[in-house]
C-alpha positions as CSV (number, residue, x, y, z in Angstrom):
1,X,-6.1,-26.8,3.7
2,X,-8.2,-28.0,0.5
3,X,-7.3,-26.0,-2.5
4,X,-8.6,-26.6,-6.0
5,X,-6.0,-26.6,-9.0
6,X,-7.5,-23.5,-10.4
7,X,-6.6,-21.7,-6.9
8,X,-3.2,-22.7,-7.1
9,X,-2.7,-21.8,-10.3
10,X,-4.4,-18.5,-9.7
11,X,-1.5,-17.9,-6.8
12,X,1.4,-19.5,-8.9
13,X,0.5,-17.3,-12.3
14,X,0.1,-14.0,-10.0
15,X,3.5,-14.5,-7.9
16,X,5.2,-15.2,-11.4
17,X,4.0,-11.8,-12.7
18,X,5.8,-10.4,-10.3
19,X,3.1,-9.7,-7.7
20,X,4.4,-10.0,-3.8
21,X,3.1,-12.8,-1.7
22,X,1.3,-10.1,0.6
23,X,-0.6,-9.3,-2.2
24,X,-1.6,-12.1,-3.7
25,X,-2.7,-13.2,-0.7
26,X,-5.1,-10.8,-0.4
27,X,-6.3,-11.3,-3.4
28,X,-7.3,-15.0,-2.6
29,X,-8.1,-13.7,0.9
30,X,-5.2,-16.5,2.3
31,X,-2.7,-16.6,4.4
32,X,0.9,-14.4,3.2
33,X,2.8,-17.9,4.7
34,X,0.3,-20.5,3.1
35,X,0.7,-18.4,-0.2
36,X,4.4,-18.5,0.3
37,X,4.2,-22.5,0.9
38,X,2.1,-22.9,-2.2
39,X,5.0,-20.6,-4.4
40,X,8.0,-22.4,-2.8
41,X,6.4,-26.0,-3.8
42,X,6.6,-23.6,-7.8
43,X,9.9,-22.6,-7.4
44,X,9.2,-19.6,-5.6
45,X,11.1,-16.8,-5.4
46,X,12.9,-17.9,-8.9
47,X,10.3,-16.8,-11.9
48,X,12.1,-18.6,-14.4
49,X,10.9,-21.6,-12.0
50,X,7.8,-20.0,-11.6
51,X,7.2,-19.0,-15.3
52,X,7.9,-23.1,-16.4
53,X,5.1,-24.3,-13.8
54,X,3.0,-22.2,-15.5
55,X,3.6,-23.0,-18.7
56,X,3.7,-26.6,-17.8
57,X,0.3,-26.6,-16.2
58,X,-1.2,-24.7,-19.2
59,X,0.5,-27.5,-21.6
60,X,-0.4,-30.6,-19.8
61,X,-2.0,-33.0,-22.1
62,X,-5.2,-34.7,-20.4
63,X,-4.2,-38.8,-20.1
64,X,-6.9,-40.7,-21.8
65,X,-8.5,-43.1,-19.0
């Protein structure tokens, strides 16, 4: 499955605020277990795990080329 890092983020921000995988899901129209697979590679079903990945991704530094 090709998913772009906005998508993933989108999934990974939403299950961190404390939305259920069922839900976010649907609101990517996905798969609940693909969601789930996403989340779990996050730290899914810890936030504090969740929360960090967020954070990280929103912090990364673009490497100069």
């Amino acid at each position: 499955m090709n998913i772009t890092t906005d998508i993933r983020n989108m999934i990974v921000t939403m299950l961190a605020e404390g939305s259920p995988v069922w839900y976010v899901a649907g609101m990517v129209n996905m798969r609940s277990h693909d969601v789930y697979v996403i989340g779990c590679e996050a730290g899914y079903p810890d936030k504090a795990k969740l929360r960090r990945a967020v954070w990280a991704a929103r912090n990364r530094v673009p490497q100069a080329a």
